[in-house]
C-alpha positions in Angstrom: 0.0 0.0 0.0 1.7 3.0 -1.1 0.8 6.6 -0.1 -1.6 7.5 -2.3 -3.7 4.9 -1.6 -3.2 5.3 2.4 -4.8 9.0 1.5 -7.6 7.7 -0.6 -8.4 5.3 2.4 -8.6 7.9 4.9 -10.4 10.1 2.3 -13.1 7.9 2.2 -13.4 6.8 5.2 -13.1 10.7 6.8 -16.2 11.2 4.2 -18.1 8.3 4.7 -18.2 7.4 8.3 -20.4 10.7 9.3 -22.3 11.0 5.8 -25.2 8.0 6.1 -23.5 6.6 3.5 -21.4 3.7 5.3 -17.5 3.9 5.9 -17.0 0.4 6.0 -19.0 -0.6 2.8 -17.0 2.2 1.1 -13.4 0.9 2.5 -14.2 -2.4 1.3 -15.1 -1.8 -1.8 -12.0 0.7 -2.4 -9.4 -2.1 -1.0 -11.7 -4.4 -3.8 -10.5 -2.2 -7.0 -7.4 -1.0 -5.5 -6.6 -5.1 -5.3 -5.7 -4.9 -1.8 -6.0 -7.4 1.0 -5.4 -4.8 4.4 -6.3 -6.3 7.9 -9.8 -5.5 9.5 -7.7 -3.4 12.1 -6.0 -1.1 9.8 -9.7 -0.2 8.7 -10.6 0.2 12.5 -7.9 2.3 13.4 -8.7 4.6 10.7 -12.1 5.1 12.5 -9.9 6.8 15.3 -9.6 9.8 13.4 -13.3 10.3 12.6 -13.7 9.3 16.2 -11.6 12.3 17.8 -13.8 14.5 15.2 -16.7 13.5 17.5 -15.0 14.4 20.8 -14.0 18.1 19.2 -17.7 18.4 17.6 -19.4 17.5 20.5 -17.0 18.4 23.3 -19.5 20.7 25.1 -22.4 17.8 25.2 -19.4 15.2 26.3 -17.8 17.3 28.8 -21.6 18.4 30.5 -22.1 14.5 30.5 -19.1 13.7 32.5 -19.4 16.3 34.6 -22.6 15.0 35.3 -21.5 11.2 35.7 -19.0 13.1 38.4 -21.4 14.7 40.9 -23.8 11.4 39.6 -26.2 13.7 38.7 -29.1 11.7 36.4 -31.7 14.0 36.8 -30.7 17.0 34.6 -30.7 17.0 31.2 -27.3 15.9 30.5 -27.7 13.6 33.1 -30.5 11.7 31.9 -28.3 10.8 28.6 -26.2 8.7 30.7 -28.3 5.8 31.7 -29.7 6.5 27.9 -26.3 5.8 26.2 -25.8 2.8 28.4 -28.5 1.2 27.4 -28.2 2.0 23.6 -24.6 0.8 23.9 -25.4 -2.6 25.2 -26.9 -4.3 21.6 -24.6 -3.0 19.8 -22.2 -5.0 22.3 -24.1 -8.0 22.1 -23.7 -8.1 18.5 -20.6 -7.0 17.9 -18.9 -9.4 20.5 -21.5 -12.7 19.0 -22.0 -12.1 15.4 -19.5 -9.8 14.4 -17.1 -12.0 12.8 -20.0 -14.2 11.1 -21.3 -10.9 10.1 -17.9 -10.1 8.3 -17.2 -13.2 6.5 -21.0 -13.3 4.9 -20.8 -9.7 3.8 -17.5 -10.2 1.7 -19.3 -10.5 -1.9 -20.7 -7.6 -4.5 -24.7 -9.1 -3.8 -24.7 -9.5 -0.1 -23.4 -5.5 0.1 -25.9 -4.5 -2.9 -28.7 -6.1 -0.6 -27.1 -4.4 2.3 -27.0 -1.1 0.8 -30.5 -1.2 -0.5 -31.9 -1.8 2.5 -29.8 1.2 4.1 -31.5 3.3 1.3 -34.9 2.1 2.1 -34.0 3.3 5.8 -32.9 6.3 5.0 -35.7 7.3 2.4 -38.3 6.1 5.1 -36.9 8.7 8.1 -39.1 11.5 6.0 -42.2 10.1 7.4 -41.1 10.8 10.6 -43.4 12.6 12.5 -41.0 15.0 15.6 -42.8 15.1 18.1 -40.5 14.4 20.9 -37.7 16.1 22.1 -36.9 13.4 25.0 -35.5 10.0 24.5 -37.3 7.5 26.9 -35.0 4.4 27.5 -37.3 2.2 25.1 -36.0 4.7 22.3 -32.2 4.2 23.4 -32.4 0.5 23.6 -34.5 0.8 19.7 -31.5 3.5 18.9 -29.1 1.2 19.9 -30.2 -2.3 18.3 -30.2 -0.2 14.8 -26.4 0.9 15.7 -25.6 -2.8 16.5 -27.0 -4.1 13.2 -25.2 -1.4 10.8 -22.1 -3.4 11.9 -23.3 -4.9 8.5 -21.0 -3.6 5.6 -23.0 -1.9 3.7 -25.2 -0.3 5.9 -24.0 3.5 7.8 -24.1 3.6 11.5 -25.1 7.1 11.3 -27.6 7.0 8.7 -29.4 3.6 10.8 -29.7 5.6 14.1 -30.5 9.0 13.0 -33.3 7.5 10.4 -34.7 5.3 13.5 -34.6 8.3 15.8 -36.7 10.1 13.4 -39.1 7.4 12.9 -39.7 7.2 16.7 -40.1 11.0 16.5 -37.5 12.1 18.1 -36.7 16.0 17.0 -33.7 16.0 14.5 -31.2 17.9 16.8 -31.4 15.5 19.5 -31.2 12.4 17.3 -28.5 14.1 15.6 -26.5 14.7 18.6 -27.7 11.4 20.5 -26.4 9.1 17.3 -23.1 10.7 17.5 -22.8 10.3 21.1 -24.1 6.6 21.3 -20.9 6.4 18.4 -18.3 7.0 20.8 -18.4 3.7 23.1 -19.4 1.7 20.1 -16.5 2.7 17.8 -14.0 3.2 20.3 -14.8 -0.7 22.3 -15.0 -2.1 18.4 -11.3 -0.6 17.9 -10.0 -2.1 21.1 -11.3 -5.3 20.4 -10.5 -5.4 16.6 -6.9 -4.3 17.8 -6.6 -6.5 21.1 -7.4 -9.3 18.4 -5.3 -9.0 15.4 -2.9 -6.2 15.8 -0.1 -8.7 14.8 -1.7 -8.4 11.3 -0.4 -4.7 11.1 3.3 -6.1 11.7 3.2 -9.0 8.6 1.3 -7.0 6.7 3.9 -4.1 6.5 1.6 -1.2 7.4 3.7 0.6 9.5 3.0 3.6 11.5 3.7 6.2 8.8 0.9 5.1 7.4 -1.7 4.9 10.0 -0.7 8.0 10.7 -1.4 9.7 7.3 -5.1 7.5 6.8 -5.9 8.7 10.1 -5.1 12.3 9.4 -6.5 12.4 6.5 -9.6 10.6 8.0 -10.0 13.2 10.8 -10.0 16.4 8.5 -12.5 14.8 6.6 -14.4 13.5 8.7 -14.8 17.3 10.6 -16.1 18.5 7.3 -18.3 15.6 6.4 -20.1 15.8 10.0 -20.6 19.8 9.4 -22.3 19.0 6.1 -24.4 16.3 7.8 -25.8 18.3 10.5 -26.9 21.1 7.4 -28.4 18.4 5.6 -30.6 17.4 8.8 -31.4 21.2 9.2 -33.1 21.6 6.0 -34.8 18.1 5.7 -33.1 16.6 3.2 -31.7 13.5 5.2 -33.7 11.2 3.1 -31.8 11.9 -0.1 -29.1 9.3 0.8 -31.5 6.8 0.0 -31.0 7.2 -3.7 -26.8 7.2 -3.2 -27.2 3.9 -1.4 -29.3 2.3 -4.1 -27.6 3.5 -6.9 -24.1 1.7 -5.4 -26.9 -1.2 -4.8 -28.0 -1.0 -8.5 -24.0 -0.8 -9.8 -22.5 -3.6 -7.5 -25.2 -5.9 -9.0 -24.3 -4.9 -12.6 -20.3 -5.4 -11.4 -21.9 -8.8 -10.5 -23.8 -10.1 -12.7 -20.4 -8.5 -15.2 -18.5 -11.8 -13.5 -16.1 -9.4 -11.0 
């Protein structure tokens, strides 16, 4: 893997992780035509950089949450998204730690993304009919919120674009599902990269990724990733969310023509 394709990597990933688009559907698919075989954890640590874009976007909502896990403080307002991002952190656990390699290995091939894809389309075109009536997230809706995160560990299909469409169809009020998916990423991504790493981090040594190279994908990723969440947040803002729908089925639509084509 030479530089240029260490920048593309981070590229994408920087624009796809925040944009409901999916990150890791993307990086396979680039690592597909760019005819390499990289390590799941090279791809994980690249989610580092779009994770530290969280922490600076959102540093005001983190910081008001800790303080309140500090004085343990669950009544406020920032103190009732504690228990809330506990809860909506536990499915994605469950899945991640039980089907996550099964997951992997089945999602490999052009059809099983298109299908994946498709349905994140279908997801994201439905969250129009969302009806916002509720700016409060009751534990039901976290644990709801949370089950959608744990199933768009499913190449293919954007963590992002999976929680904020199901917030919206539970009628939760876009600024707080926008800010509430983005929190909920946080434990998610960052226990996913642990494990991931814990597990095969040998893989970076024979594969000859050194740390040059993380270093530059990350980068990359996190300057990215900074603009792509702005642009997100504008597109929730003037209700136009929805239009990701037809992005994700027209990579469905092409991966089955690649297909069917014999690649």
């Amino acid at each position: 893997m030479d530089f240029l394709q260490t920048i593309l990597l981070g590229l994408i990933q920087g624009l796809t992780e925040w944009l409901p688009v999916s990150s890791t559907g993307h990086l396979r698919l680039a690592e597909t035509f760019m005819g390499l075989q990289l390590p799941v954890v090279f791809d994980g640590l690249l989610h580092v950089g779009t994770v530290f874009v969280t922490l600076v976007f959102f540093r005001k909502d983190i910081s008001n949450v800790l303080a309140s896990l500090g004085r343990r403080d669950f009544t406020s307002e920032n103190g009732r998204l504690i228990p809330l991002i506990i809860v909506g952190t536990l499915p994605t656990a469950i899945v991640g730690l039980f089907f996550g390699d099964t997951i992997d290995a089945f999602f490999k091939g052009f059809v099983p993304l298109a299908g994946a894809f498709a349905f994140c389309g279908i997801m994201l075109y439905l969250s129009k009919t969302g009806k916002e009536t509720d700016n409060n997230l009751s534990l039901t809706d976290a644990l709801i919120i949370g089950t959608a995160q744990g199933i768009a560990i499913i190449p293919g299909v954007s963590r992002s674009g999976l929680t904020i469409a199901t917030a919206l169809l539970l009628g939760v009020k876009r600024e707080k599902a926008f800010a509430f998916s983005f929190l909920l990423s946080v434990p998610a991504i960052l226990g996913a990269v642990g494990l991931t790493f814990y597990n095969e981090h040998d893989a970076l040594v024979t594969s000859g990724i050194g740390l040059t190279e993380i270093l530059v994908g990350v980068v990359v990723s996190m300057a990215v990733g900074y603009l792509a969440l702005k642009l997100l947040g504008r597109v929730l803002q003037i209700k136009k969310f929805h239009l990701f729908g037809f992005y994700c089925w027209m990579v469905a639509i092409v991966l089955i023509g690649l297909s069917l084509g014999g690649f």
